[in-house]
VOPAGU-2260 file (C-alpha; in pm, 1 decimal, decimal comma):
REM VOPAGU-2260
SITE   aa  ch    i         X         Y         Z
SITE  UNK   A    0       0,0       0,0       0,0
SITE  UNK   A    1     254,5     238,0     123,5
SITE  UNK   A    2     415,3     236,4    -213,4
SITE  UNK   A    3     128,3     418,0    -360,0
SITE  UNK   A    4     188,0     685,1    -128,2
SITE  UNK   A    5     331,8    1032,4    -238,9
SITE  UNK   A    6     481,5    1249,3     -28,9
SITE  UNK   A    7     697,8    1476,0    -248,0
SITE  UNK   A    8     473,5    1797,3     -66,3
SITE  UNK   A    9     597,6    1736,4     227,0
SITE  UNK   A   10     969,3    1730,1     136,2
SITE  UNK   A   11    1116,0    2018,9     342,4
SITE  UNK   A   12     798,8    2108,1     552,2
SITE  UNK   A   13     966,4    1926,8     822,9
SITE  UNK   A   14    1221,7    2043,0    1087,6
SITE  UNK   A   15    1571,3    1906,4    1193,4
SITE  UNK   A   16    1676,0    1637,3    1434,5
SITE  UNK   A   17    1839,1    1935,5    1646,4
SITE  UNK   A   18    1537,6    2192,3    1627,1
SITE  UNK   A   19    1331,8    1886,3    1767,6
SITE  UNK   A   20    1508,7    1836,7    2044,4
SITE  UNK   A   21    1574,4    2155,8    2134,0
SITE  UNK   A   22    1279,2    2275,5    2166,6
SITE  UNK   A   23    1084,6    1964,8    2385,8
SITE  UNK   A   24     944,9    2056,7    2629,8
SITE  UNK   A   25    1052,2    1873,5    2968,8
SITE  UNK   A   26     808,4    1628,8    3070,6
SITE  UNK   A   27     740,1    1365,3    3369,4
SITE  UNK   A   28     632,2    1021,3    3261,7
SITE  UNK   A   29     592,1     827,2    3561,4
SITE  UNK   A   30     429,6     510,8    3385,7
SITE  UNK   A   31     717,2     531,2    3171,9
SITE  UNK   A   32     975,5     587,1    3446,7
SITE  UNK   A   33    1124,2     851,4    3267,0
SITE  UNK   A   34    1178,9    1191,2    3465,1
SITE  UNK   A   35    1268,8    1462,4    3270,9
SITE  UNK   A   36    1197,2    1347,2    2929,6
SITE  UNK   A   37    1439,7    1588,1    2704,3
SITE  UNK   A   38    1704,8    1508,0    2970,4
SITE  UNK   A   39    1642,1    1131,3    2861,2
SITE  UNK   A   40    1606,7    1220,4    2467,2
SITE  UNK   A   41    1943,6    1376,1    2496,3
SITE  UNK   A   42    2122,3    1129,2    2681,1
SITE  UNK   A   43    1981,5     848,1    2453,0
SITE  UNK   A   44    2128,5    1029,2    2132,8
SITE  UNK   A   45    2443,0    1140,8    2273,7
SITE  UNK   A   46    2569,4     820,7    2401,1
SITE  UNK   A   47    2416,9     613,6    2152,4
SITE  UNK   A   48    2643,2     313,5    2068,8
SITE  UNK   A   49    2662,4      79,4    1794,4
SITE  UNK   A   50    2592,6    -296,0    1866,5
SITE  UNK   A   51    2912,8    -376,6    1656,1
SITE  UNK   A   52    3097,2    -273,4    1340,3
SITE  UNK   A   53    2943,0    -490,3    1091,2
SITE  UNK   A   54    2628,0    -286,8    1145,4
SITE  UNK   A   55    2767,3      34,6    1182,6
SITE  UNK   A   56    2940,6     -29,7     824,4
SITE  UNK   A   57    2565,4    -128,6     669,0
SITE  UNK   A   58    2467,0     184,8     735,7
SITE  UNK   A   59    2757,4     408,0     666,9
SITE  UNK   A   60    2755,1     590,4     277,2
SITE  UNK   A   61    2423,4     451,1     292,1
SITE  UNK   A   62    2234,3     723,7     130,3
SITE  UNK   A   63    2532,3     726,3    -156,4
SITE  UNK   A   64    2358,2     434,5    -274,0
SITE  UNK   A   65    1991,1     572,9    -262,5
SITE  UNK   A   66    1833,1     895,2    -302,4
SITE  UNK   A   67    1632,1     903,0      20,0
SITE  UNK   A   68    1496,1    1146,6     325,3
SITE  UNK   A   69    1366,5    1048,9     627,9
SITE  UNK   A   70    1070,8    1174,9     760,5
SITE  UNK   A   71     979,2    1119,9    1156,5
SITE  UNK   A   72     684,4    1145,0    1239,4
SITE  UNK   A   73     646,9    1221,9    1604,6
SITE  UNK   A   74     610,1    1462,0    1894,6
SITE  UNK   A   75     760,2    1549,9    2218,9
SITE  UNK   A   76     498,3    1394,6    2453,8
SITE  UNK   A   77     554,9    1005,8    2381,5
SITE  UNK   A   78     819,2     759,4    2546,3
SITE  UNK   A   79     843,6     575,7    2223,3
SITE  UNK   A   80     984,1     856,9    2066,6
SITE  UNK   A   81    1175,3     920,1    2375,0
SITE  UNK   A   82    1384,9     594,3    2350,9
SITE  UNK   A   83    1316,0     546,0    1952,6
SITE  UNK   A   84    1379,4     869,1    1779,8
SITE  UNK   A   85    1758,0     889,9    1846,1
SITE  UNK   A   86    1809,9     567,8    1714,3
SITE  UNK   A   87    1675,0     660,6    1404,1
SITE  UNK   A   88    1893,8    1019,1    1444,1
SITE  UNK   A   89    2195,1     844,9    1486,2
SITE  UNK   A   90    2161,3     550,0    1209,3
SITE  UNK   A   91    2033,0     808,5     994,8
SITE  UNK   A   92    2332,6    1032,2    1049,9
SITE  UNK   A   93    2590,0     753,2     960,1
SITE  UNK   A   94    2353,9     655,5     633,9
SITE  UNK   A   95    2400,4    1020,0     538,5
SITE  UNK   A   96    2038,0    1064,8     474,6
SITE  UNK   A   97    1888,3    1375,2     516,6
SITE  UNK   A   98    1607,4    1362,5     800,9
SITE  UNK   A   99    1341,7    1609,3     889,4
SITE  UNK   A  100    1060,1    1563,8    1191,2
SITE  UNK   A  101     722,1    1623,8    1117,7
SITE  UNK   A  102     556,3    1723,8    1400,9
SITE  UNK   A  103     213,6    1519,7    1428,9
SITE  UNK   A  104     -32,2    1715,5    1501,3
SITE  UNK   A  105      82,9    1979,9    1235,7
SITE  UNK   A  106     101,6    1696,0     979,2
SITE  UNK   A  107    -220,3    1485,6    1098,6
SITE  UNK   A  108    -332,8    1415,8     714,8
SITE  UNK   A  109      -5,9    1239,3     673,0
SITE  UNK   A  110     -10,8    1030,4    1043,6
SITE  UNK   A  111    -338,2     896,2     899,3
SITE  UNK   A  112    -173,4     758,3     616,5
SITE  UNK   A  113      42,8     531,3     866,0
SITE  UNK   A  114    -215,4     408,6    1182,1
SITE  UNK   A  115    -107,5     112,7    1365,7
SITE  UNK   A  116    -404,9    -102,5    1451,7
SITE  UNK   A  117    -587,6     174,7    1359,5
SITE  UNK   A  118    -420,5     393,2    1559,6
SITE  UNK   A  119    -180,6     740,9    1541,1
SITE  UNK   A  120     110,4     543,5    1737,8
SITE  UNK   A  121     486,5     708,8    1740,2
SITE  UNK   A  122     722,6     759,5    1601,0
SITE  UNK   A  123     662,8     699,6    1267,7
SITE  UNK   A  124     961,7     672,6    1063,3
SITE  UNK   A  125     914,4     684,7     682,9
SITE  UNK   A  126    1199,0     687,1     400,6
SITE  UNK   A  127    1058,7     884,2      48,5
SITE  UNK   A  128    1251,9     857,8    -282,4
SITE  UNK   A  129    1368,3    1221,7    -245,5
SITE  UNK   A  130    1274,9    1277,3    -649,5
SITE  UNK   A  131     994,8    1122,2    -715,5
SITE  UNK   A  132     837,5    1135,3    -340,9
SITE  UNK   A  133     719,4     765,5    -330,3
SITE  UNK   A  134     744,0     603,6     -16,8
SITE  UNK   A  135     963,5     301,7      16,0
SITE  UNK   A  136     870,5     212,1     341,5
SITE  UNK   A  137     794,7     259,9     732,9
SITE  UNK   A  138     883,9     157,0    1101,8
SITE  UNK   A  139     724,5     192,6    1387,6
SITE  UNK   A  140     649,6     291,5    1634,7
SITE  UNK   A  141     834,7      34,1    1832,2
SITE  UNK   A  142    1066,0    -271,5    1772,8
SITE  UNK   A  143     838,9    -580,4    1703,3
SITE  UNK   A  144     890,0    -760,6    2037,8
SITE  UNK   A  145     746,9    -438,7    2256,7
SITE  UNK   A  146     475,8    -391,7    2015,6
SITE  UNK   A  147     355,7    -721,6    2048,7
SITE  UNK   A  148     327,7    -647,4    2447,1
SITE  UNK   A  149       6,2    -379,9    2337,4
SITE  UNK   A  150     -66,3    -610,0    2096,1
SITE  UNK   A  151    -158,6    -853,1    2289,0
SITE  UNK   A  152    -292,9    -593,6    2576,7
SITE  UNK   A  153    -550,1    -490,8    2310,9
SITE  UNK   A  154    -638,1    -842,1    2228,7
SITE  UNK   A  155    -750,5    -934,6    2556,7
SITE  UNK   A  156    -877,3    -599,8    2685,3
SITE  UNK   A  157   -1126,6    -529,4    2356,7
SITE  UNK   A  158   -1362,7    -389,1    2614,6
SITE  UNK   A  159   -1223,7      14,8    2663,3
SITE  UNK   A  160   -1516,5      65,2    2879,0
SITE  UNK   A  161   -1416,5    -262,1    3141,7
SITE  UNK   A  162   -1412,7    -108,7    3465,1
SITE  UNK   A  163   -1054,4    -235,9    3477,5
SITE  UNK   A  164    -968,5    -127,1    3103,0
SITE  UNK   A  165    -739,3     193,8    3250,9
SITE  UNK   A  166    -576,3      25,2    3549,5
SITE  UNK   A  167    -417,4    -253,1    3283,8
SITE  UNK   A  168    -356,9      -5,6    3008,1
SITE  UNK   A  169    -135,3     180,5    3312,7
SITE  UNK   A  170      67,4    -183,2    3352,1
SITE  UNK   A  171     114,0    -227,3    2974,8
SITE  UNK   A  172     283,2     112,2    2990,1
SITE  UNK   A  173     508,8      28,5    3275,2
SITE  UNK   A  174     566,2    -317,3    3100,8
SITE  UNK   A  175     686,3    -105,4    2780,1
SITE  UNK   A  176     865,3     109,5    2990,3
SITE  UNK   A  177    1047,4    -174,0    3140,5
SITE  UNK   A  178    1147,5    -341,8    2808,2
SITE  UNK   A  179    1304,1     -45,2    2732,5
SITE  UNK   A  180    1520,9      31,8    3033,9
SITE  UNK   A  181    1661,7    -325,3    3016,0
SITE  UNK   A  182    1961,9    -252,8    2867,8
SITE  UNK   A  183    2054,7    -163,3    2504,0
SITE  UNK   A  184    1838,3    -456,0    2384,8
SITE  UNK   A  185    1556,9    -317,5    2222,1
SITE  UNK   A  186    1825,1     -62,2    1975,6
SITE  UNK   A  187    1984,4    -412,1    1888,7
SITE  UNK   A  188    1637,0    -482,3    1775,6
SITE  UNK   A  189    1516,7    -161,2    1633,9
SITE  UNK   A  190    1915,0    -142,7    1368,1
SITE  UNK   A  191    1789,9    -529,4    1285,2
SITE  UNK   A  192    1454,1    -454,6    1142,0
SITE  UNK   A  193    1601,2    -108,2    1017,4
SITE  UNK   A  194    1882,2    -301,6     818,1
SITE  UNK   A  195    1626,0    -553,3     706,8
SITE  UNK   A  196    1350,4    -282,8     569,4
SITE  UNK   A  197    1651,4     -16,1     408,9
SITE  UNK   A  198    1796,5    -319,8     232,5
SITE  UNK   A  199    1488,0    -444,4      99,6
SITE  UNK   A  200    1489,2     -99,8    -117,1
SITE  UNK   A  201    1728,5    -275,0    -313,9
SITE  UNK   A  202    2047,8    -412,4    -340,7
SITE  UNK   A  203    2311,0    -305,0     -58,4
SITE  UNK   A  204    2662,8    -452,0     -11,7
């Protein structure tokens, strides 16, 4: 579907990785056990490592080989994007591919292009052919194996009126919250399915 998707108009509406961050605003997510989000934001992108060489040398040059831009969808208020977003910065930066945020709910026509389960989940990270303006593809908002945590949350709580619909909603989040703090697992993850998706554009050594 995606690939009938043209977003050529929206090519430089976006702002940069650096005006994004700079100008969150600092947040509190206790669910997510993150206290002072843009503290966190910045912390994740500055001392963002790579898992190991070979996958640091996929993505270097990358964007020699296609003619691609990155456009995030996202805003400041959601953990995913919190832990997500500077993985895609950083991989981004080494692919040499020039990335712009679009700031959801300034760009909602285009977030309803790419619901999850029907829903405006973030970040949203989609890769245009910067000349024609076709999309090639999308990830997000999270790295399979946390997704499939609300996944199955929304499979066995169909009921969003349940008396007890909010209370497990709040331990999904904290479940989320604690994938993400174990370790560096979940950016192992997130460069796997982003090496798998940017090399199914085509061929990449």
């Amino acid at each position: 579907m995606e690939k009938q998707i043209n977003l050529k108009h929206k090519i430089g509406k976006g702002i940069s990785p650096r005006q994004f961050i700079e100008g969150m605003r600092v947040r509190t997510m206790e669910l997510s056990l993150i206290p002072n989000t843009k503290e966190r934001m910045i912390a994740n992108y500055e001392h963002f490592t790579w898992p190991n060489e070979e996958d640091r040398k996929f993505f270097s040059g990358l964007g020699e080989h296609f003619n691609l831009v990155c456009l995030i969808l996202c805003t400041d208020w959601c953990p995913d994007v919190i832990w997500n977003v500077p993985v895609l910065f950083r991989t981004m930066e080494e692919a040499g591919i020039p990335t712009e945020v679009l700031i959801m709910e300034d760009h909602m026509e285009t977030m309803d292009l790419f619901l999850t389960d029907g829903g405006r989940a973030q970040p949203i990270a989609i890769w245009v052919e910067s000349s024609s303006g076709i999309v090639l593809g999308r990830w997000g908002a999270r790295p399979a194996y946390i997704q499939e945590v609300m996944d199955r949350f929304k499979r066995e709580n169909p009921d969003k009126e349940a008396s007890d619909y909010q209370e497990k909603l709040n331990g999904t989040y904290r479940e989320i919250g604690g994938l993400y703090h174990n370790g560096l697992q979940y950016q192992k993850v997130m460069i796997q399915e982003l090496k798998e998706l940017l090399a199914s554009f085509g061929q990449v050594d």
